[in-house]
N, C-alpha and C positions, 0 to 999 in steps of 0.2 A: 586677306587670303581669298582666292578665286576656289571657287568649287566646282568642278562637273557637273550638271545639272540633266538628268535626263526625266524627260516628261512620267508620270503616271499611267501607267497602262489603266485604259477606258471603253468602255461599251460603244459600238455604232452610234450610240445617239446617247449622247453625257446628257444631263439634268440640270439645264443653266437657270432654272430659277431664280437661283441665289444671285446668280450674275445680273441679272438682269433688272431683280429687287434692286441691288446696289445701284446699278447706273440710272434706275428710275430714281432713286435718292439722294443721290449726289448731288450736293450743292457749290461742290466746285467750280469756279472761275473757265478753266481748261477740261469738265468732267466731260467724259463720251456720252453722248446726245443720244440715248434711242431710237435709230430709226429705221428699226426692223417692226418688222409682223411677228406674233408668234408662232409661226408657220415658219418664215424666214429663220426665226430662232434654231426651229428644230432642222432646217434644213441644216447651219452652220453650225451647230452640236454634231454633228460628224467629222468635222474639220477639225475642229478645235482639242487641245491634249488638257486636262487640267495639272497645274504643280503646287505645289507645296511648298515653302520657303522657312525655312528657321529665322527668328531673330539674327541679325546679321549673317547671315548669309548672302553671297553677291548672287542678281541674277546674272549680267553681265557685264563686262571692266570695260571704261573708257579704251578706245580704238580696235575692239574687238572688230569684228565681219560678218556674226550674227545679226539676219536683215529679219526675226519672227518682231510679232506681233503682238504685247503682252496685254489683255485684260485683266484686271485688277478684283476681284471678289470681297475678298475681304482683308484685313490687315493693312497695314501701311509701309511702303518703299520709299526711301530716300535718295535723291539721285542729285551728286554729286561729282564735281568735276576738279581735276589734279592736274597742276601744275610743277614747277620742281620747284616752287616756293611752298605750297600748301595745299589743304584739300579744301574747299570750299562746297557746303549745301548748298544748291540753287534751288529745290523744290521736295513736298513730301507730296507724296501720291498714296491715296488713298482707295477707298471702294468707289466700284464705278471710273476709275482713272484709268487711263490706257499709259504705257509707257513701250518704247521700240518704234514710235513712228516716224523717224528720224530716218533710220536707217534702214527699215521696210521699203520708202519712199524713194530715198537716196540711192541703195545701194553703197554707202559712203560708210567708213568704220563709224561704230558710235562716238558720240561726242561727250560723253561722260557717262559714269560707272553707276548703276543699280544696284541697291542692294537692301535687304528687307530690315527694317525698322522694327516689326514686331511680325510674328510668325504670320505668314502670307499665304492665302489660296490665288491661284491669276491662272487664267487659262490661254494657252498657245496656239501662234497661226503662225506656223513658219511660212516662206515666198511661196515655197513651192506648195504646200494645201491651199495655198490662196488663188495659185493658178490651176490647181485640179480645180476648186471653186469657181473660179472664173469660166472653167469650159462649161464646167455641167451646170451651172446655177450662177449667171451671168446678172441679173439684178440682187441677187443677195452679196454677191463681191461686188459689185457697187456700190450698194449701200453703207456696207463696211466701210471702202473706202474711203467714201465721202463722208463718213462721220470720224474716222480717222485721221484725216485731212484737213476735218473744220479744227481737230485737236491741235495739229500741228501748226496750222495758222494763229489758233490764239497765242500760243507759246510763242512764236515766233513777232508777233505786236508786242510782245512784253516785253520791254527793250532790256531791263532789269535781271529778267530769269530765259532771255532768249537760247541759253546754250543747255536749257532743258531740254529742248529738244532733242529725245535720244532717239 
């Protein structure tokens, strides 16, 4: 079952410590690479929406047209992909894991459905705060990018879990 999901209402400047613990800690394979400043941080804590996810709850279903951008804080997302024979896991995402760089990048509906594994904190960048970002603060949306991009590269060598990329 798909849920409506609408962001958390958040102060000018969110408190991504915990965000950023995580992605410092992650030892995932495919985890998002730190490479921001703390400065940079606080610049794109204005961007960013934090949400909330229940135990299964979807954040969003394969071929949707949602192009955000999901950080991952804490909890675990499981991102799976359907067929009209079955539903197959291709990956769990954890803290510190990005999920939506697929179709951020693309433009292209997603290529399989998200949905939280155990109750989830991830914080949001939809296209369009990434290109308000990009006018006003044009090396910190780059940097994003590019560690967003290194995400979707690895995913995409993993010839196994290649259609993780959402």
């Amino acid at each position: 079952m798909t849920t409506s999901l609408m962001p958390s209402a958040h102060p000018p400047r969110a408190d991504l410590g915990a965000l950023v613990a995580a992605i410092g800690q992650s030892v995932a394979e495919d985890g998002l690479v730190n490479r921001l400043s703390p400065e940079q941080w606080d610049v794109l804590s204005g961007y960013l929406l934090p949400m909330s996810l229940d135990a299964g709850q979807v954040l969003f279903a394969q071929g949707s047209l949602d192009r955000s951008l999901y950080l991952v804080e804490s909890g675990s997302l499981s991102v799976h992909y359907e067929d009209h024979k079955q539903r197959l896991r291709l990956a769990i995402v954890g803290p510190g894991g990005v999920v939506g760089e697929g179709g951020f990048f693309s433009h292209r509906p997603r290529s399989a459905t998200v949905q939280a594994g155990t109750a989830s904190r991830l914080w949001s960048l939809s296209a369009l705060r990434h290109a308000e970002l990009a006018n006003r603060q044009p090396a910190v949306a780059l940097q994003l990018a590019m560690a967003a991009g290194a995400v979707l590269a690895k995913r995409l060598a993993d010839r196994r879990r290649r259609i993780a990329a959402t």
